[in-house]
C-alpha positions as YAML, in Angstrom:
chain: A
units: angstrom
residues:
- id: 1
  name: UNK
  ca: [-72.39, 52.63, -72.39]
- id: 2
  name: UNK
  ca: [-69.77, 54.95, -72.18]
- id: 3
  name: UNK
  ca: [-68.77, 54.67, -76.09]
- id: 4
  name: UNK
  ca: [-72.87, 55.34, -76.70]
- id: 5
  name: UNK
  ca: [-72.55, 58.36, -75.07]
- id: 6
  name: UNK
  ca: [-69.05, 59.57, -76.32]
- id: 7
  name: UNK
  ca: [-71.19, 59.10, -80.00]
- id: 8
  name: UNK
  ca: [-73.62, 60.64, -78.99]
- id: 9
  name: UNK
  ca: [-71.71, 63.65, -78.02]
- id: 10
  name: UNK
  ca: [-69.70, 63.91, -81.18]
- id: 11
  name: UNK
  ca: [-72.92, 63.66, -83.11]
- id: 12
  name: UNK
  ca: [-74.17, 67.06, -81.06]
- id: 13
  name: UNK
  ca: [-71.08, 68.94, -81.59]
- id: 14
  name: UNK
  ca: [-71.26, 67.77, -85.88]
- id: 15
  name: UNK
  ca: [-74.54, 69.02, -86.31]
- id: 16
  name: UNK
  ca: [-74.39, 71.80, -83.75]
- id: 17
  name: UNK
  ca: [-71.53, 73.69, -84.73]
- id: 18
  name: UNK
  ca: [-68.87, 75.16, -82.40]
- id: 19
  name: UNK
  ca: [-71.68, 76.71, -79.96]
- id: 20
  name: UNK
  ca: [-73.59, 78.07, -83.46]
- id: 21
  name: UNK
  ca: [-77.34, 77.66, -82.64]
- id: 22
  name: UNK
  ca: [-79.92, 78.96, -85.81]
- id: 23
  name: UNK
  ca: [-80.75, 82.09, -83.18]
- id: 24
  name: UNK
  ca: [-76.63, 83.24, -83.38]
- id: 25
  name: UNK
  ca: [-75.07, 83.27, -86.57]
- id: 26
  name: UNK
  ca: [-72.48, 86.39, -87.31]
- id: 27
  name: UNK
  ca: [-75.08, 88.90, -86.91]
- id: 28
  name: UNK
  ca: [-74.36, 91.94, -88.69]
- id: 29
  name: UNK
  ca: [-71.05, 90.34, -90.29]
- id: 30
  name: UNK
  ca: [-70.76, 90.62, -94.47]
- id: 31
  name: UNK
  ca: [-72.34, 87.65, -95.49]
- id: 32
  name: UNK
  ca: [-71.01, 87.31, -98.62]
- id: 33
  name: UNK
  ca: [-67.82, 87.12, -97.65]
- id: 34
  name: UNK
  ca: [-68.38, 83.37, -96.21]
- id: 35
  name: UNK
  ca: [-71.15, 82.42, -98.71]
- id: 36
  name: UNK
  ca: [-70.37, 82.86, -101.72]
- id: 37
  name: UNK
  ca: [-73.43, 81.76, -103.28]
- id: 38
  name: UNK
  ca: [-75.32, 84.63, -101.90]
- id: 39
  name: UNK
  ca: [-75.90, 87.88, -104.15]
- id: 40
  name: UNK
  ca: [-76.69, 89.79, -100.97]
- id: 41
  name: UNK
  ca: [-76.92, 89.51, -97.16]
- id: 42
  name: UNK
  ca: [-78.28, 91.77, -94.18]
- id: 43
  name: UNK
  ca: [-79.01, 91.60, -90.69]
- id: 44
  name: UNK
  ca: [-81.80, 93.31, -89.14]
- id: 45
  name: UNK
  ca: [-81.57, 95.31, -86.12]
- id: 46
  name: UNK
  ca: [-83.47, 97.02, -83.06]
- id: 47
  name: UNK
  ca: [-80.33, 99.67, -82.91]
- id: 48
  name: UNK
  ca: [-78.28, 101.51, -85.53]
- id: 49
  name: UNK
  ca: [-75.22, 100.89, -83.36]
- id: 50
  name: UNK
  ca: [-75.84, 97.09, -82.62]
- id: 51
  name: UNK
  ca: [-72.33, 94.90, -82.48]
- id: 52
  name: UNK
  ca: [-71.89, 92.70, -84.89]
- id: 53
  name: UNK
  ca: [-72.80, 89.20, -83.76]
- id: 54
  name: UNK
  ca: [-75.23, 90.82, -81.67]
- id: 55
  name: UNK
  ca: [-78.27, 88.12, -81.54]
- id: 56
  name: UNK
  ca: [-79.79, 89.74, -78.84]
- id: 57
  name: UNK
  ca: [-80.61, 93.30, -80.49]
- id: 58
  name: UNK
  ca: [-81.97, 91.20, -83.82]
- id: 59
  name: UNK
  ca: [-85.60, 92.18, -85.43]
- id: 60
  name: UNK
  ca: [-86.87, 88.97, -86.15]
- id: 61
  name: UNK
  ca: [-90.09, 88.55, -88.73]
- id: 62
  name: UNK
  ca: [-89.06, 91.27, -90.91]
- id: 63
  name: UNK
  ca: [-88.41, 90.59, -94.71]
- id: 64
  name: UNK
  ca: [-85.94, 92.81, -97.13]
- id: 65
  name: UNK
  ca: [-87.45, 94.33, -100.46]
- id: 66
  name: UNK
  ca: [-85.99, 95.89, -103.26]
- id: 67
  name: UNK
  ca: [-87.41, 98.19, -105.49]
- id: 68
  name: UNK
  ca: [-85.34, 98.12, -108.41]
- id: 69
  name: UNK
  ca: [-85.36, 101.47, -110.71]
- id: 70
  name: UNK
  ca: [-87.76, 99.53, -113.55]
- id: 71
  name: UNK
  ca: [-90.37, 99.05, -111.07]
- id: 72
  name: UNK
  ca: [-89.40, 95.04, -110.42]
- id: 73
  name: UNK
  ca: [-88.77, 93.78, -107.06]
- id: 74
  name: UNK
  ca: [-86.39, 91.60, -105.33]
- id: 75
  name: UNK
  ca: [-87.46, 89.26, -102.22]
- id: 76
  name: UNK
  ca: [-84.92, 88.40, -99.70]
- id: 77
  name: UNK
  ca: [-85.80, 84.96, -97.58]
- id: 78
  name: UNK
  ca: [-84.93, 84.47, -94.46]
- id: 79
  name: UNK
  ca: [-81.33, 83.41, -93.61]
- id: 80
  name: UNK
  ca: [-79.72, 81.22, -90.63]
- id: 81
  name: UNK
  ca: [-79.56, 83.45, -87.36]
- id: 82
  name: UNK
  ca: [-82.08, 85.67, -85.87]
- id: 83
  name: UNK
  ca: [-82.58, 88.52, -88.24]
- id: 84
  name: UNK
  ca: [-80.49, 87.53, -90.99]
- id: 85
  name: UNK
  ca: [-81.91, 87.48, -94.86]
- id: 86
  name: UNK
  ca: [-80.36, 87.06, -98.24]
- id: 87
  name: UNK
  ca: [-81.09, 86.48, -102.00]
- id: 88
  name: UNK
  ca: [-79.35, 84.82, -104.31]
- id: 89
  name: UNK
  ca: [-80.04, 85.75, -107.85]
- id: 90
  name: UNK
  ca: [-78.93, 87.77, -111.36]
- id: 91
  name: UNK
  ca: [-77.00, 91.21, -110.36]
- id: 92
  name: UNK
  ca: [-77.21, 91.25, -114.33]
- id: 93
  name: UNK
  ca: [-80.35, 92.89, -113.20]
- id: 94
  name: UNK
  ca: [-80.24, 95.58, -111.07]
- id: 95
  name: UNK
  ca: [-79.19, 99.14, -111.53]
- id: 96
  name: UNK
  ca: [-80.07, 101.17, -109.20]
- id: 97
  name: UNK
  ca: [-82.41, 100.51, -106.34]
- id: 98
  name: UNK
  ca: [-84.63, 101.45, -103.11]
- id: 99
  name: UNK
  ca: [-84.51, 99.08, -100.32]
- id: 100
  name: UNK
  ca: [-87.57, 98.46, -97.99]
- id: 101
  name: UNK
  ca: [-87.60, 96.53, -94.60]
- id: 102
  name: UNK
  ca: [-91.16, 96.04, -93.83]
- id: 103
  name: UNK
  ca: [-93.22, 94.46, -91.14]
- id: 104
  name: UNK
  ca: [-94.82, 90.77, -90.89]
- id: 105
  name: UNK
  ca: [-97.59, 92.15, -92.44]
- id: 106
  name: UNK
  ca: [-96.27, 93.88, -95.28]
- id: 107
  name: UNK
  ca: [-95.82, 97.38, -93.69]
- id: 108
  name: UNK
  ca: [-93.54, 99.30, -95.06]
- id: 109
  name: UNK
  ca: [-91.43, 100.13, -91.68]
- id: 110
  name: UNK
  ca: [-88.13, 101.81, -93.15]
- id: 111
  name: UNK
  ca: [-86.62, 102.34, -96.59]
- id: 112
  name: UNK
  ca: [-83.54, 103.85, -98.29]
- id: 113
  name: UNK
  ca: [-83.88, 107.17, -100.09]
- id: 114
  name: UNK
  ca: [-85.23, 106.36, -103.44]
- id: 115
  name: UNK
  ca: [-82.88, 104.67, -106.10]
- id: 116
  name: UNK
  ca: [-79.81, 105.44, -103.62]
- id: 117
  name: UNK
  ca: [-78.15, 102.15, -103.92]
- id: 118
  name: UNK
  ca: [-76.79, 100.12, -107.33]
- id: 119
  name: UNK
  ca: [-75.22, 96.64, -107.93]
- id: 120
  name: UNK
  ca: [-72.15, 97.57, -105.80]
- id: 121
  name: UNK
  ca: [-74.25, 98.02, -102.99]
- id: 122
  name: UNK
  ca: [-75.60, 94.61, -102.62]
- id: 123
  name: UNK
  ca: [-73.16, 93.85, -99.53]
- id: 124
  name: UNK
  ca: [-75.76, 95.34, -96.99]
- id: 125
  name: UNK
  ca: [-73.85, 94.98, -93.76]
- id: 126
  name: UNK
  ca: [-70.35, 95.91, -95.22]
- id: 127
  name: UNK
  ca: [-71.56, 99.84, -94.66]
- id: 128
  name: UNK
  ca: [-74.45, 99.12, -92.46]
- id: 129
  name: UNK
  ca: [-71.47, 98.52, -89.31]
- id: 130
  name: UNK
  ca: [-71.72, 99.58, -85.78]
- id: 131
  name: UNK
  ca: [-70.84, 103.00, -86.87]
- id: 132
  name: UNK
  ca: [-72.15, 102.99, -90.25]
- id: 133
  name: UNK
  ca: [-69.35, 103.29, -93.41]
- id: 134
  name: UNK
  ca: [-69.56, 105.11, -96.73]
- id: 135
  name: UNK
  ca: [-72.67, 107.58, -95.42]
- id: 136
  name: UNK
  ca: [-74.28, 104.71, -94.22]
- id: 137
  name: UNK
  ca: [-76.22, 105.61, -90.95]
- id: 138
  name: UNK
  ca: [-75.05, 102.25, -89.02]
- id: 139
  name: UNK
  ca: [-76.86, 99.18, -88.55]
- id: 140
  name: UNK
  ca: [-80.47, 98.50, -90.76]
- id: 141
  name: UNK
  ca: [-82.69, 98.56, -88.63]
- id: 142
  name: UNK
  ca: [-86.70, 97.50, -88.13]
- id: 143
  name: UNK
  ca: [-87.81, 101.41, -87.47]
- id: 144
  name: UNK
  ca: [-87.61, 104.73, -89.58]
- id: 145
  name: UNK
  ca: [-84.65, 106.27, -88.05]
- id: 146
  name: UNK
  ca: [-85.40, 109.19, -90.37]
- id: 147
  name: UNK
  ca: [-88.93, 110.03, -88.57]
- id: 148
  name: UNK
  ca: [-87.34, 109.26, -85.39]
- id: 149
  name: UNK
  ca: [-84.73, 111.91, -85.98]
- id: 150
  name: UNK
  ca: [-87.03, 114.47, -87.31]
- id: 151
  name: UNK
  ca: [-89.07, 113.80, -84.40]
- id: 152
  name: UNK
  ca: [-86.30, 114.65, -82.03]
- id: 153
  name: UNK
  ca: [-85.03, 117.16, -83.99]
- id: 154
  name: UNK
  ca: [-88.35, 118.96, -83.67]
- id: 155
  name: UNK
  ca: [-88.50, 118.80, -80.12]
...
């Protein structure tokens, strides 16, 4: 009995990970830097200043668009981890490009200035940190941070 159980434990940790459960997986951390097959990774938040592995301030059931400068668009799908999405395709592709987070039904919810990003800016959370790098804001996040700031700014 007691080897059926020790098996049974190992099998749990092998499949489970050190602690990694699908809802925590490196939130907010550059994806590409540990999967290499991805073309581009991003984590969506609730807060521009989320930490990184930070399941709990995820925005689940949102999707990643971009609106490349020839009209086309790019889908991301949805990645391990609460909030997390990637694509994997051609960067052959892309030139410059508009990104959109929208809603589970389609809503447009936030979005990058238009044509403001290009093939080197395909690493989403290596800028979109805590604190936000390279005039990045901070985290990407499931709201229009823009409208929320004019909103306060008004007041």
């Amino acid at each position: 009995m007691l080897r059926v159980n020790i098996l049974l434990i190992s099998t749990v940790f092998i499949f489970t990970g050190c602690g990694d459960s699908t809802s925590v997986h490196n939130q907010g951390k550059d994806c590409v830097s540990c999967h290499s097959s991805f073309d581009s990774g991003v984590t969506i938040f609730n807060s521009l200043n989320a930490s990184d592995r930070n399941a709990t301030d995820t925005a689940n059931g949102y999707k990643v668009r971009l609106v490349l400068d020839d009209g086309n668009t790019i889908s991301y799908v949805k990645g391990r981890g609460d909030g997390n999405l990637y694509w994997k395709g051609d960067e052959g592709t892309i030139n410059d490009f508009t990104v959109e987070i929208l809603d589970e039904n389609g809503k447009i919810v936030n979005k990058s200035r238009e044509n403001s990003h290009n093939v080197g800016r395909l690493r989403c959370n290596s800028c979109h940190t805590q604190d936000g790098l390279n005039n990045a804001p901070g985290r990407v996040v499931s709201y229009d941070y823009n409208q929320l700031l004019s909103n306060i700014i008004a007041k």
